[in-house]
N, C-alpha and C positions, 0 to 999 in steps of 0.2 A: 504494500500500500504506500505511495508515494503521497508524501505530506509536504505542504508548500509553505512556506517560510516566508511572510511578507517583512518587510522592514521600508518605512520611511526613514528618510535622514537628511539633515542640511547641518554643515557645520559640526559635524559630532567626533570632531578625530581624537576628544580626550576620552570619548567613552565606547565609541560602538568597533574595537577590537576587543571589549570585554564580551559584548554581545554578539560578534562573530564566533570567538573561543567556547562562550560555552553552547554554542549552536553545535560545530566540528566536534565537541567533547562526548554529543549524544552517544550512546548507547546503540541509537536506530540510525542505522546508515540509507535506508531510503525518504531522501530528503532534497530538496530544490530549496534552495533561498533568494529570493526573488526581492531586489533590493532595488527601491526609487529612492535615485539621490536626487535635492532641488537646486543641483549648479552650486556644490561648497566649494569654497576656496578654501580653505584654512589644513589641506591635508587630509580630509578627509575619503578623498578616493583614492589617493596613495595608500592609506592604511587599507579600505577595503580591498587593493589591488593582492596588498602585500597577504591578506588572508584567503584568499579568491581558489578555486577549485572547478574540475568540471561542472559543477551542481549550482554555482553561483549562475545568477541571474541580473546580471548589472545594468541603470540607464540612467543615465544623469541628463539632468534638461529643468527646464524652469516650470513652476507647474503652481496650481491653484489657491495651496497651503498643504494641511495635515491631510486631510481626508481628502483632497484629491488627488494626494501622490497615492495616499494607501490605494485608491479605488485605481489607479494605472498600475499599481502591484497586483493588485488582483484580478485585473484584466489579463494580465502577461501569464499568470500563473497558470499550472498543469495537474496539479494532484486533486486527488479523490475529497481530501482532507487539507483544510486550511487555516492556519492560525498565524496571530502578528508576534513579532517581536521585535518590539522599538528598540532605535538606538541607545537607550539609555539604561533599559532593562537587560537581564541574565539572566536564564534558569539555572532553578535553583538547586539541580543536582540532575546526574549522566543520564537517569530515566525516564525522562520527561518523557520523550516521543515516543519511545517502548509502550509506555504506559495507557498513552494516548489511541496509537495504533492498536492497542489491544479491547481499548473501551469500545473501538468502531470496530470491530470486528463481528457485534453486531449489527445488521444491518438494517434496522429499528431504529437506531440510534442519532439523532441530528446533530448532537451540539456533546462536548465533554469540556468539563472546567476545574479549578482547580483552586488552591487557594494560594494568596499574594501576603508577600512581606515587600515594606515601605522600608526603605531603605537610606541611611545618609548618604548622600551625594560625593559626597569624599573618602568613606569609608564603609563599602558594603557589608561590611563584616557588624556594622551596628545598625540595630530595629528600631524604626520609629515609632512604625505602626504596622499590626499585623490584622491581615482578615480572611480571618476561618468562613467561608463558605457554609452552604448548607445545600440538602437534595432540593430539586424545583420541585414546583408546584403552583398551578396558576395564579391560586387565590394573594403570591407574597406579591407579585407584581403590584399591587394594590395599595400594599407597606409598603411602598418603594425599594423593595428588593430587586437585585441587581447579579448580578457572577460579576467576579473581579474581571473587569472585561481582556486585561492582556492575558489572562490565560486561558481564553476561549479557544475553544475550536469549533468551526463548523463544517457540515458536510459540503459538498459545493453543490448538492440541488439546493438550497437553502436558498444561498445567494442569486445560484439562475433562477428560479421563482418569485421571489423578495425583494432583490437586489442587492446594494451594497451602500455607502454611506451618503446619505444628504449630503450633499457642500451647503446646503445654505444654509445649516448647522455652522458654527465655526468651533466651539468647545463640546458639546455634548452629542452630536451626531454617533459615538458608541451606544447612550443609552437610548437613542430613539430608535438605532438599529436593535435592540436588544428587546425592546417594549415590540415591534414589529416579527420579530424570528417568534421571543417566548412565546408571544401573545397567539400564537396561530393552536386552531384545533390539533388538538393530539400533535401536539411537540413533543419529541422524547430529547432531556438532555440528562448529561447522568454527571453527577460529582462526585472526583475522588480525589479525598479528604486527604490531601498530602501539599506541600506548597510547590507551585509550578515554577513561580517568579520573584526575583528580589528586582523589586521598582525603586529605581531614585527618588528621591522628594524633588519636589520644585518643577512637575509638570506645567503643561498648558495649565489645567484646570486652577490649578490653585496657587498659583506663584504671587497672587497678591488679592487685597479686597476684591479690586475692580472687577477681573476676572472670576473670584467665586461667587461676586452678585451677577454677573454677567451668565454664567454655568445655572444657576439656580432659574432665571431667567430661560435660558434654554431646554433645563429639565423640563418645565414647567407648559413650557409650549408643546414637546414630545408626550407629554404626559396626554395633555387633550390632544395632541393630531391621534394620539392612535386609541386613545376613546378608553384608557386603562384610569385616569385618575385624576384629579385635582389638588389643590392646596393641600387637606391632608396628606396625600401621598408623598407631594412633594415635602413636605416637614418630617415625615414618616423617614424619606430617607437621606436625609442631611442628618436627623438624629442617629442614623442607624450607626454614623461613622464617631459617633462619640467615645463607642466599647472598643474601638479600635485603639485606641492612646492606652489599653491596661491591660 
């Protein structure tokens, strides 16, 4: 089962040979990494050169923001099975894909996720914030429950039926993609309780006020496009990130 590897990137030469390294480190050797770069200058497609293999997928070019480079990664992409892994993030130990590969083995199965540790930026080796997942089920989308979205995986009828990410989202376009997949009859996704990813702090979403009223804002609107929930939901899952800091 070949599983595709998207990665956006601009600018990232201090961090995404961490996230090449532990991509090459897996366990599962059937794998394509399919990387949109947005025109960096700062070295950063010397370093992806310097880790590059027959399985790399490379194109650098100027492009829309976040989610319209991921949606030209995903365009380009080939496997059965497809999950992101930003520049800035690592999995978080050699099994990830194994693991993953093995959850789609059955063929029931839509979407596998995982849980994510928050990470310092300088030092991954220390936890910010961690968040333990739980199994889905329609009724949390409601609580503004969520799967830590970089450790999703999706099948790729998903996306050719569904589609792929709004751009005229500019922060939150994962969770409107997320209210959109879950939200559909008899979605089967399955969580295992193990952590997929160490995430950096200091994303899009949250690197300042602006941007997390700006993100709350966008939740808020995905919430009503896709007919799942309003103001409670939305408070339901800004509170949900509290039990995260302990």
């Amino acid at each position: 089962m070949l599983l595709s590897i998207v990665t956006a990137v601009w600018n990232r030469a201090d961090t995404v040979a961490d996230a090449v390294h532990s991509l090459r480190s897996q366990d599962w050797s059937d794998w394509e990494h399919v990387v949109q770069d947005g025109g960096s200058t700062d070295g950063t497609l010397e370093v992806l050169a310097e880790h590059a293999d027959h399985r790399t997928r490379l194109e650098s070019g100027r492009d829309g923001g976040l989610y319209d480079a991921i949606n030209r990664g995903l365009a380009r992409s080939t496997g059965e099975v497809v999950g992101l892994l930003h520049s800035d993030d690592l999995y978080a130990a050699p099994d990830i894909l194994s693991s993953v590969a093995a959850a789609f083995e059955d063929p029931e199965v839509d979407a596998v996720y995982g849980d994510l540790l928050y990470v310092a930026r300088a030092d991954t080796s220390k936890v910010i914030r961690t968040w333990h997942s739980r199994p889905f089920r329609p009724a949390l989308l409601r609580r503004g429950w969520m799967p830590p979205h970089p450790t999703l995986f999706l099948r790729r009828r998903i996306l050719d039926r569904l589609g792929t990410f709004d751009t005229s989202y500019r922060i939150a376009a994962d969770y409107d993609a997320v209210l959109r997949y879950f939200g559909q009859p008899g979605f089967r996704a399955v969580h295992l309780p193990k952590t997929f990813v160490h995430m950096r702090v200091g994303g899009e979403s949250n690197r300042s006020l602006e941007r997390i009223l700006k993100k709350s804002r966008e939740d808020y609107r995905a919430l009503r496009s896709n007919r799942v929930g309003g103001l409670p939901t939305l408070l339901a899952k800004n509170a949900s990130k509290i039990g995260q800091f302990f």
